[in-house]
C-alpha positions in Angstrom: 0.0 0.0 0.0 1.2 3.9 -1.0 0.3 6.5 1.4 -1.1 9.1 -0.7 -2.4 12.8 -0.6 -5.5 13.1 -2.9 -6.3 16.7 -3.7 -9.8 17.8 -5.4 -9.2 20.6 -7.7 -10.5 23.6 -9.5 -7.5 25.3 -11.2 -4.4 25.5 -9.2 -7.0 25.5 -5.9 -7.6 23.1 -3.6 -11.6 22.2 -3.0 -10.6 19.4 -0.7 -8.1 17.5 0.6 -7.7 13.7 1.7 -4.9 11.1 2.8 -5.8 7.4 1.7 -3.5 4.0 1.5 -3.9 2.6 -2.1 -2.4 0.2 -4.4 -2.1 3.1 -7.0 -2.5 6.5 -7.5 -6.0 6.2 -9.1 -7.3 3.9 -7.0 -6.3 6.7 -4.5 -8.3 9.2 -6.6 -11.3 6.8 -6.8 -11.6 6.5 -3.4 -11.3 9.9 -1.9 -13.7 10.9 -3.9 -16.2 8.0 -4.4 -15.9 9.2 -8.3 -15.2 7.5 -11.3 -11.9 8.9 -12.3 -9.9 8.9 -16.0 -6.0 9.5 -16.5 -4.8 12.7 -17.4 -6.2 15.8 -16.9 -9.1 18.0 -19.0 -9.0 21.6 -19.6 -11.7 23.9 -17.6 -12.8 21.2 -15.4 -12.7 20.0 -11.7 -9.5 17.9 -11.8 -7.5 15.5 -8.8 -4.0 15.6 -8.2 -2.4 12.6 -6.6 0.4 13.0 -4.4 2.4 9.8 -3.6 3.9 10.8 -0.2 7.1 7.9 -0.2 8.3 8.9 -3.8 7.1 12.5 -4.5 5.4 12.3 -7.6 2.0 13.4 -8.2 -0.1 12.8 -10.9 -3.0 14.3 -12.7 -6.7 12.4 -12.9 -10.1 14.0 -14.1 -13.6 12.9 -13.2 -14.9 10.6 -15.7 -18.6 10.4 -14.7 
């Protein structure tokens, strides 16, 4: 499991913020937010950013429902 910061987004803003132990970042995404999520991210929209906490990378999700 990957300790990881899930952050809901609207721009560079953060909406909400949640810590969650995963097997990947977008599980991570999926369940902070109880959302289907897609890779990558979509211009204009509400977005997720993924922080893995152990290695420092993040990455970038979008809502896919």
């Amino acid at each position: 499991m990957t300790d990881c910061v899930v952050e809901e987004m609207n721009g560079m803003g953060v909406l909400r913020r949640h810590q969650v132990d995963a097997t990947s970042a977008i599980q991570a995404a999926g369940q902070a937010t109880g959302r289907a999520i897609g890779s990558g991210r979509n211009p204009g929209t509400l977005w997720i950013r993924v922080k893995d906490v152990a290695k420092k990378i993040e990455h970038e999700f979008h809502f896919a429902d």
